[in-house]
C-alpha positions as CSV (number, residue, x, y, z in Angstrom):
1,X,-22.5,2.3,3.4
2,X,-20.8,0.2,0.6
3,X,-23.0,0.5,-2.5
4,X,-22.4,-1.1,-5.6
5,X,-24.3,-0.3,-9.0
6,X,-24.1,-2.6,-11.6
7,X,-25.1,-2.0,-15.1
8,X,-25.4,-4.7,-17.7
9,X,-26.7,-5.3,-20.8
10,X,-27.2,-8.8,-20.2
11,X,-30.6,-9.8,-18.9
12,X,-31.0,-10.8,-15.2
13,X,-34.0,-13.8,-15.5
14,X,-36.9,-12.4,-13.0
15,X,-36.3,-15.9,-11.3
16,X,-32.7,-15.3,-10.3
17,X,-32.4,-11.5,-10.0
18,X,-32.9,-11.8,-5.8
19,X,-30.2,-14.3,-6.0
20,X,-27.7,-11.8,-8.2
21,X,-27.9,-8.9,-6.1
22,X,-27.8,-11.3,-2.7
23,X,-24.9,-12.5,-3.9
24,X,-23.5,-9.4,-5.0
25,X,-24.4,-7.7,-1.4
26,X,-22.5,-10.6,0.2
27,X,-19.2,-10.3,-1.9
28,X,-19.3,-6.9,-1.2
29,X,-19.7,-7.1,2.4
30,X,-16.8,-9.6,1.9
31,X,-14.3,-7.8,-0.1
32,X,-14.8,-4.8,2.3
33,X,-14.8,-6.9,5.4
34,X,-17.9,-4.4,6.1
35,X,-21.4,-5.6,7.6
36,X,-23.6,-6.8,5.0
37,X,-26.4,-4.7,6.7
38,X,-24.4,-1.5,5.6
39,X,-24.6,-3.0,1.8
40,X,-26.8,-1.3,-1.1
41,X,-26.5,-3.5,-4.0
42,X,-28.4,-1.7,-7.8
43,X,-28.9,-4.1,-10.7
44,X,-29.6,-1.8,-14.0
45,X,-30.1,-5.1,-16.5
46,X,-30.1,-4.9,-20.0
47,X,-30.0,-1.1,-21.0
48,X,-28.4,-0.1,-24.4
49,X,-24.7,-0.1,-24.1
50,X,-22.1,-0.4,-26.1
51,X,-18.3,-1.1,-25.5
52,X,-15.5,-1.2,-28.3
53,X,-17.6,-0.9,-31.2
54,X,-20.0,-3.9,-30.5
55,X,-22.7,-4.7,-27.7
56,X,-21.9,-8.3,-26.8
57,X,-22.2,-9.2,-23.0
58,X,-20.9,-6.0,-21.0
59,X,-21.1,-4.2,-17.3
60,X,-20.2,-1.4,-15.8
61,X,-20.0,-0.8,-12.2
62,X,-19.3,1.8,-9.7
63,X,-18.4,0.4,-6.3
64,X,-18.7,3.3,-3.3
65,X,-17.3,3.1,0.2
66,X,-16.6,5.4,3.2
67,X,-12.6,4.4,3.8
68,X,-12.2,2.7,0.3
69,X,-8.6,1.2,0.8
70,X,-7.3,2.7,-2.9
71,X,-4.1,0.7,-1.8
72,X,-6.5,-2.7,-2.8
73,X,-8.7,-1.5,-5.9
74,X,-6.7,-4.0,-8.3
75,X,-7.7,-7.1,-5.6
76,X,-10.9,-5.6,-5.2
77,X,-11.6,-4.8,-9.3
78,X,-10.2,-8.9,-9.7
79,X,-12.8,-10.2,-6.8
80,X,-15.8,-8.0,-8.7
81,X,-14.7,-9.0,-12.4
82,X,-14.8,-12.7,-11.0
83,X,-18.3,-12.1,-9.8
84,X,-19.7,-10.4,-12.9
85,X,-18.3,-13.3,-15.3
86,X,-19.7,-16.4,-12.7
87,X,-23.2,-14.0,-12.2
88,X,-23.5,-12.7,-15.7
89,X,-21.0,-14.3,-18.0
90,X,-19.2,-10.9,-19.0
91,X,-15.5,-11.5,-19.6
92,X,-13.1,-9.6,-17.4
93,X,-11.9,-7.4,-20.4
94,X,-15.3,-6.1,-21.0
95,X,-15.9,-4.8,-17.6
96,X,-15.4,-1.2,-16.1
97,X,-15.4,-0.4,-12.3
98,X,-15.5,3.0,-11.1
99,X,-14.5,3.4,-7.5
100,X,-15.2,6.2,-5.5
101,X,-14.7,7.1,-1.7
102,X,-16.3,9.9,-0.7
103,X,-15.7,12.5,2.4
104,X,-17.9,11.1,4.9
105,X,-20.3,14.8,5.4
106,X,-21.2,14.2,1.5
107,X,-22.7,10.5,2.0
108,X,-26.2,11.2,3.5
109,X,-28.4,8.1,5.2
110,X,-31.4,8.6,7.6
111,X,-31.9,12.6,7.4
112,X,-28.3,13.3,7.9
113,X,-24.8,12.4,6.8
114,X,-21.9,10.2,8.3
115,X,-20.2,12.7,9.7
């Protein structure tokens, strides 16, 4: 159930947003060592944001998991800064990653929950 939200006020071209968020799904699946058929990847492109006073190139993103390791978030917010600066061309230093593991009975998928 890995899901990753990004939000960016760059603009993802209509012509290589499938390719983004494939390759987004992927790197997660990687990162996580997790099926990539358990992967929900959210592009939110180009919405008004603002980070330290100015709105050049920016993302934030929220990174969920079932059994996130918190012993690897560094490796894991290097290997999804990386991404957004090859995919988007934000810097590393304007990029925030929220991650979040939740109990398993409050993650709900088809009518029920993983518990």
């Amino acid at each position: 159930m890995p899901t990753l939200i990004i939000r960016t006020n760059v603009e993802a071209p209509a012509d290589l947003r499938w390719k983004m968020i494939q390759d987004a799904s992927a790197t997660v699946a990687d990162i996580l060592a997790k099926p990539e058929a358990s992967v929900m990847v959210i592009l939110e492109h180009n919405p008004a944001m603002l980070f330290a006073g100015n709105d050049a190139p920016l993302a934030y993103l929220e990174l969920k998991s079932l059994g996130l390791p918190e012993d690897r978030t560094a490796e894991l917010s290097a290997a999804l800064c990386d991404f957004v600066q090859t995919c988007f061309g934000v810097p590393p230093g304007r990029v925030y990653i929220e991650f979040a593991s939740p109990p398993r009975h409050l993650f709900g998928w088809n009518g029920g929950t993983f518990q």
